[in-house]
C-alpha positions in Angstrom: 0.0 0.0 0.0 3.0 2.7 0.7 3.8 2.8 -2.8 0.3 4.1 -3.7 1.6 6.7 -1.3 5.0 7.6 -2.8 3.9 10.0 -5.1 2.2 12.0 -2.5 5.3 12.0 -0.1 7.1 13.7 -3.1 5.0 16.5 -2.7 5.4 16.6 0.9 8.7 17.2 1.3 12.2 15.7 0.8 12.2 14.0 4.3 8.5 12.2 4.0 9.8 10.8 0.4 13.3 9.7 1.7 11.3 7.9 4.4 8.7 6.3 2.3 11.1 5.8 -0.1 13.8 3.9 2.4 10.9 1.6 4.2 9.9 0.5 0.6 13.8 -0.6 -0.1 14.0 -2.3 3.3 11.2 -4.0 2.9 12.2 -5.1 -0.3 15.6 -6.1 1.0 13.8 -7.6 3.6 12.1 -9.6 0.7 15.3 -10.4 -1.2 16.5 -12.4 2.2 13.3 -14.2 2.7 12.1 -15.3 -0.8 15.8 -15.5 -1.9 14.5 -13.5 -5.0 17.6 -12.9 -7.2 15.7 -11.6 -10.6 16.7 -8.0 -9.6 20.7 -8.9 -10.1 19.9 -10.7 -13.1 19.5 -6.7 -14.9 22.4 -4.9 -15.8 21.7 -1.4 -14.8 20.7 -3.0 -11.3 24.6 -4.6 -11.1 26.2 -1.2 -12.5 24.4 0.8 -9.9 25.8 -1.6 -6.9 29.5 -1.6 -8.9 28.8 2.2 -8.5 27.8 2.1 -4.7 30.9 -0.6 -4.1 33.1 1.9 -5.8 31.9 5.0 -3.7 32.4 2.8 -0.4 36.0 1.9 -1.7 36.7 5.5 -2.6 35.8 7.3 0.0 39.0 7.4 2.5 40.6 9.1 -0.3 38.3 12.2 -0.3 40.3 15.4 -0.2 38.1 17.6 2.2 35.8 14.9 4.7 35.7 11.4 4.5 32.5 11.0 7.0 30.7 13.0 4.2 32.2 10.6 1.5 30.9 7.7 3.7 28.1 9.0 4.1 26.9 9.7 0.5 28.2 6.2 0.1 26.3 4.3 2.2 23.0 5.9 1.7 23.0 5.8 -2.4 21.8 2.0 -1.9 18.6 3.1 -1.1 17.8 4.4 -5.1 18.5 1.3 -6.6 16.6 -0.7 -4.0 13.4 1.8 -4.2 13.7 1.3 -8.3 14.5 -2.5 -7.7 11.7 -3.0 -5.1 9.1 -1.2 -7.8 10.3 -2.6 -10.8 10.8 -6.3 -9.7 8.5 -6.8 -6.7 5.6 -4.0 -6.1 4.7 -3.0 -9.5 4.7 -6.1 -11.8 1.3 -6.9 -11.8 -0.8 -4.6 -14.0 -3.1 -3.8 -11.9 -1.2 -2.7 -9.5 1.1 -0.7 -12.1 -2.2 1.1 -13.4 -2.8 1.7 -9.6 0.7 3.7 -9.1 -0.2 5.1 -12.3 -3.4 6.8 -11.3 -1.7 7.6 -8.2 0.9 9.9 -9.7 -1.5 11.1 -12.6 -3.0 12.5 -9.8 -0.8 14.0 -7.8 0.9 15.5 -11.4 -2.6 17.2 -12.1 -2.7 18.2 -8.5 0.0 20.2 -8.6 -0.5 21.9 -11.9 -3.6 22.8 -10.8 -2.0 24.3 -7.5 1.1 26.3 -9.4 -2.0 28.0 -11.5 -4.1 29.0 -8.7 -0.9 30.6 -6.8 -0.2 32.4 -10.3 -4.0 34.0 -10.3 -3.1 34.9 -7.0 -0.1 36.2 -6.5 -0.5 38.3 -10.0 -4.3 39.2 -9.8 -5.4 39.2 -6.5 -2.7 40.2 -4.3 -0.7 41.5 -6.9 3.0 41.1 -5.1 5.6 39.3 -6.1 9.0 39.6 -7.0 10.4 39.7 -10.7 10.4 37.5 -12.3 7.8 35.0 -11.2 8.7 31.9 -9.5 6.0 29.3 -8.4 6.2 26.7 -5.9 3.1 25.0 -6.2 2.5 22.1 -3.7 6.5 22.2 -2.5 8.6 24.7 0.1 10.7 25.4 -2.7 10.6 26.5 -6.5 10.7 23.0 -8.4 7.3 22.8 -9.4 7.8 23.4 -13.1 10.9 20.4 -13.0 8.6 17.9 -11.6 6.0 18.4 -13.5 9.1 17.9 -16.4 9.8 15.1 -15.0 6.4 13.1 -14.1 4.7 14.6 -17.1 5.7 11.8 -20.0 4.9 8.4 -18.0 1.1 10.0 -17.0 1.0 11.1 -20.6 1.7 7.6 -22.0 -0.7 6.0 -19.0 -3.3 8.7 -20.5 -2.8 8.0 -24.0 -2.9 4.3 -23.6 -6.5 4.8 -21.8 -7.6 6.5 -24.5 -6.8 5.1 -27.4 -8.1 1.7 -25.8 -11.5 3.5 -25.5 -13.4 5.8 -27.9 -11.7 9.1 -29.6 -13.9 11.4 -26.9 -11.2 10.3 -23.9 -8.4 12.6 -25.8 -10.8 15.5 -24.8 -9.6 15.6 -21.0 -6.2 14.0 -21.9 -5.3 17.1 -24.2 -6.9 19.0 -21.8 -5.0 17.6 -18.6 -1.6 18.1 -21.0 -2.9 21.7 -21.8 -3.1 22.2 -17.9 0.0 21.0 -16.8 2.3 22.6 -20.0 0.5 26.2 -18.7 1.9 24.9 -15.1 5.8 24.7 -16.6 5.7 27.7 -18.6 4.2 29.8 -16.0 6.3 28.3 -13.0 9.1 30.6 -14.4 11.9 27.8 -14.3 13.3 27.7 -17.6 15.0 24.0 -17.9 11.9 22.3 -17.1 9.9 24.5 -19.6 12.8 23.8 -22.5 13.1 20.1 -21.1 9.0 19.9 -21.7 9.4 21.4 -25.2 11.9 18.7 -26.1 10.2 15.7 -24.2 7.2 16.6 -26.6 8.9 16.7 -29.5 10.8 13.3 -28.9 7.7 11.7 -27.9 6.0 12.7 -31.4 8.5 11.3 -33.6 9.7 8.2 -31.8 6.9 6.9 -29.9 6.4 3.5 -31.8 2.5 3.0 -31.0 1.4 5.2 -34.2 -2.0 6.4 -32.3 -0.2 7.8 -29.7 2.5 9.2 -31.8 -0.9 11.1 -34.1 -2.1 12.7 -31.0 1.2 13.7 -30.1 1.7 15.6 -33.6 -1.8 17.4 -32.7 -0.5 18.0 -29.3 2.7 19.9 -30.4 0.5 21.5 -32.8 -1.9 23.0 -29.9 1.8 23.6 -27.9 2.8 26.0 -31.0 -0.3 27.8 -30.5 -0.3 27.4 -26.8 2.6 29.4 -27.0 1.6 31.9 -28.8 -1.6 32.5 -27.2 1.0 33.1 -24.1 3.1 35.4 -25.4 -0.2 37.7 -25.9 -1.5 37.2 -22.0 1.8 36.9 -20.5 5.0 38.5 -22.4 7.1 38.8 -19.2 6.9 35.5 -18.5 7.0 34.3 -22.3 9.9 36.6 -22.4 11.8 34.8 -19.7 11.4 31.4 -21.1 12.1 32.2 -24.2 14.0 34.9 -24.8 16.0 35.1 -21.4 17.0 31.1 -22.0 17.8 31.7 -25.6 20.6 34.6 -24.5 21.5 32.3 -21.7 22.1 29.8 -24.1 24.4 32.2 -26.4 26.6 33.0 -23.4 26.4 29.7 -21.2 29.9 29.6 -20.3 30.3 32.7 -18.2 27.1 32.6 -16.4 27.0 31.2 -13.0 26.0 27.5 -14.2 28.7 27.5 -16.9 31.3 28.4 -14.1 29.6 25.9 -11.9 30.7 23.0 -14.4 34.4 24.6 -15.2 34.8 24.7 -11.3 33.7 21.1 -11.1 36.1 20.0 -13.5 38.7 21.8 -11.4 38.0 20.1 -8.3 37.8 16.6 -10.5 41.3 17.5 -11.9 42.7 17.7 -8.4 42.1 13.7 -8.3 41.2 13.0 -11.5 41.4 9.3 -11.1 38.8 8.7 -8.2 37.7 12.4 -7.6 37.5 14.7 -4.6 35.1 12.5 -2.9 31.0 12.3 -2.4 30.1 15.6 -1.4 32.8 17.0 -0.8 32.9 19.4 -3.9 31.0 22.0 -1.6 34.2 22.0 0.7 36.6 21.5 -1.8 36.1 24.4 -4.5 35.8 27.4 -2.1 39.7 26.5 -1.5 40.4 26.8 -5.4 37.8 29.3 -6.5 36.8 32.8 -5.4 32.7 31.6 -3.8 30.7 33.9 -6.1 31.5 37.4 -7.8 29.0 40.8 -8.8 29.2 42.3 -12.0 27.9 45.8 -11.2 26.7 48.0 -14.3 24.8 50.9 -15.3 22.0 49.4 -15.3 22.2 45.3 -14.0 23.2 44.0 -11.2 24.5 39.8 -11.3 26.2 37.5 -9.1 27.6 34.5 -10.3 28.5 31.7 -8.7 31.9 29.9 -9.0 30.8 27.5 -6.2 27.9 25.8 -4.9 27.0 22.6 -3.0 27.3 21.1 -6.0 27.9 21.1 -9.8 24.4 21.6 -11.3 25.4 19.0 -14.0 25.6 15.1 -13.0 28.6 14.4 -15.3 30.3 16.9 -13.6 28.9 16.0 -10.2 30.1 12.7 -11.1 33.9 13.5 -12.6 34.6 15.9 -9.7 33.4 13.6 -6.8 33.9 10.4 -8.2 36.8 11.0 -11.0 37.1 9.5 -14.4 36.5 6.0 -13.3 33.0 7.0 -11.6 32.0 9.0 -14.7 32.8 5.8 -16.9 30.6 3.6 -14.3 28.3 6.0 -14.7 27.7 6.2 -18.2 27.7 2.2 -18.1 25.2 2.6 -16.3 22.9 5.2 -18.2 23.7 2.5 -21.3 22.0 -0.5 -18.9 19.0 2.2 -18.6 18.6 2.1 -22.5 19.5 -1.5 -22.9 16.4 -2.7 -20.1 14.1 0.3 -22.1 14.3 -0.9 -25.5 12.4 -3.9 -24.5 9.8 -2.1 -23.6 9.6 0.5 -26.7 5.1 -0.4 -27.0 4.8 0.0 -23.8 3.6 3.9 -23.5 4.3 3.8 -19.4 8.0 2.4 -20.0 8.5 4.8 -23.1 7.4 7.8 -21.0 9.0 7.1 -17.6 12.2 6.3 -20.1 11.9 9.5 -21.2 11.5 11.2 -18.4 14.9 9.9 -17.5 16.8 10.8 -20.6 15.3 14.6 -19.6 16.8 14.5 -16.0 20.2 13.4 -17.7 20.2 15.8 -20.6 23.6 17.2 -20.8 23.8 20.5 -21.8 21.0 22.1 -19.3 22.0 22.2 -15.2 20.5 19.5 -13.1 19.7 18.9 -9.8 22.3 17.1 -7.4 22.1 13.3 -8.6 22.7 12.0 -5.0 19.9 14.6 -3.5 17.2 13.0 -2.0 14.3 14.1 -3.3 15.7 14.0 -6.6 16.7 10.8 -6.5 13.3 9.0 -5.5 12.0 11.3 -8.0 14.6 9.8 -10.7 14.7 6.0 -8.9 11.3 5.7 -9.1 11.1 6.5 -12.8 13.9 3.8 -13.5 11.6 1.1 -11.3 8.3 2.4 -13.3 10.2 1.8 -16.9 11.4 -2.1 -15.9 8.0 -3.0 -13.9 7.3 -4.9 -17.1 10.8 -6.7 -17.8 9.7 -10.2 -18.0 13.0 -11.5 -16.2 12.9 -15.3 -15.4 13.0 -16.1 -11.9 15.4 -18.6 -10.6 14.6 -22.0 -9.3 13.7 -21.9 -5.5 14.0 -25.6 -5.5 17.1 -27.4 -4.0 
């Protein structure tokens, strides 16, 4: 029953998901010792992701700034690959139950679309105070609204199309509208990457999507984006302007704002130990001591600070190289190519298609990312990897003997 639950602890905080999240990879542990269920070691990206953990545990006496942070970090990444293991091999194989989870986070995903509108109409029409430019929170104490919305938005859709298109043509009315709702929710919530991520994710999903019914409405739906986006440039041009045009500019001049410096001073700190990096989190101690913290540009008429440090790297290949060096980039990637190997199976399945996608967005490389080994992001990100496999048909071994 707590996995029904999960997607409503992500709204609730990072501390209610890490604890929901945790009890379901005990328990599945728990199941592992019991049942002697091996099926999860039988997948790849499931063996690259405890190579990954065995090599942070090995690594981290060598950190260069706090080796109880490194141990830390180590010991506790276990818990993502468990949560997807435990969802993907155990709690969500059954279809119904899958469908279940499904409705689950549809909801919570419409939930809090709905919620970063209604603080929009607020803040700009009823109270009328907020500071430039808008950002929305939505359901959460911080802004990441519009990212997880990004994020969640591609499995729902494929759970949505797939109800529709196994009914009559009249179910695509509150499917484009639900997609409608929660694109306004992104491009409104003022965060840039999640509303270029969402541009992208559509326009993937239209021309790869094998199911061809799904991939039609998905031409029509990028058709009502286009004019979805204009209609939004009319009722909101500050907003349209920041999205578009501040991201495009950003874009031109990447390297010397404060995310482009983020990612040179990450592969600083990685070139201090190139081999095993500086250590898990430990690139929040380490780069203040080899880069000035942050630095404001004062003109006539701006005012910017950019960062040369942060707690981490806002990029997860940097994150990776910096803390964990060349070889825990190379693990790494391995084990981004075990995602892709245990997704192509699953290419007609619109759930496994979406959730995969949802994963290649949160790994895109050119746009900043969240920490990889943050909480909240992670069961975010686990839970899409356990969602993608819960249909892997991987033989059980024998119990007998």
């Amino acid at each position: 029953m707590i996995v029904l639950i999960l997607p409503l602890l992500m709204i609730l905080g990072p501390g209610p998901t890490d604890v929901g999240a945790s009890l379901i990879a005990l328990l599945f542990l728990v199941h592992v010792v019991v049942d002697r269920d091996r099926v999860a070691l039988q997948a790849w990206w499931f063996r690259l992701a405890l190579v990954l953990w065995v090599f942070m545990l090995a690594t981290a006496p060598f950190a260069l700034a706090s080796v109880s942070e490194a141990f830390g970090r180590a010991a506790t990444f276990l818990r993502f690959p468990m949560l997807a293991a435990a969802l993907g091999f155990w709690l969500l194989t059954e279809p119904k139950w899958r469908d279940r989870y499904m409705v689950a986070l549809t909801a919570v995903l419409l939930f809090s679309a709905a919620w970063a509108l209604v603080e929009c109409y607020w803040m700009t029409r009823v109270i009328q105070s907020y500071e430039h430019p808008l950002r929305l929170t939505g359901p959460f104490d911080d802004r990441k609204v519009g990212i997880f919305l990004t994020k969640t938005l591609f499995p729902c859709l494929g759970f949505a199309l797939a109800w529709a298109v196994a009914g009559s043509l009249r179910r695509l009315l509150p499917v484009g509208a639900g997609l409608l709702l929660v694109l306004l929710a992104i491009f409104l919530s003022g965060e840039r990457s999640a509303f270029l991520l969402a541009g992208l994710g559509l326009l993937i999903m239209a021309l790869m999507v094998p199911v061809p019914a799904i991939r039609r409405f998905m031409r029509y739906g990028l058709l009502v984006a286009v004019f979805g986006a204009l209609a939004s440039y009319l009722a909101f041009p500050a907003s349209f302007d920041r999205q578009v045009g501040s991201t495009l500019g950003t874009l031109s001049r990447l390297s010397t704002t404060s995310y482009g410096l983020l990612w040179q001073s990450g592969i600083e700190v990685g070139e201090l130990s190139p081999v095993v990096g500086a250590g898990g989190k430990n690139f929040r101690d380490v780069c203040p001591e080899i880069r000035s913290p942050n630095i404001k540009l004062q003109g006539t008429d701006y005012s910017e600070y950019l960062e040369f440090c942060s707690t981490h790297p806002h990029n997860a290949y940097v994150e990776m190289f910096a803390e964990h060096g060349i070889i825990g980039l190379v693990i790494f990637l391995a084990l981004i190519g075990g995602f892709v190997a245990a997704c192509l199976p699953q290419r007609m399945d619109p759930v496994a298609v979406g959730a995969g996608l949802g994963i290649l967005l949160i790994l895109w490389p050119a746009v900043p990312h969240g920490s990889f080994f943050n909480n909240w992001n992670g069961v975010v990100f686990w839970s899409l990897v356990g969602l993608m496999v819960s249909r892997v048909a991987l033989p059980r071994p024998s119990r007998t003997g």
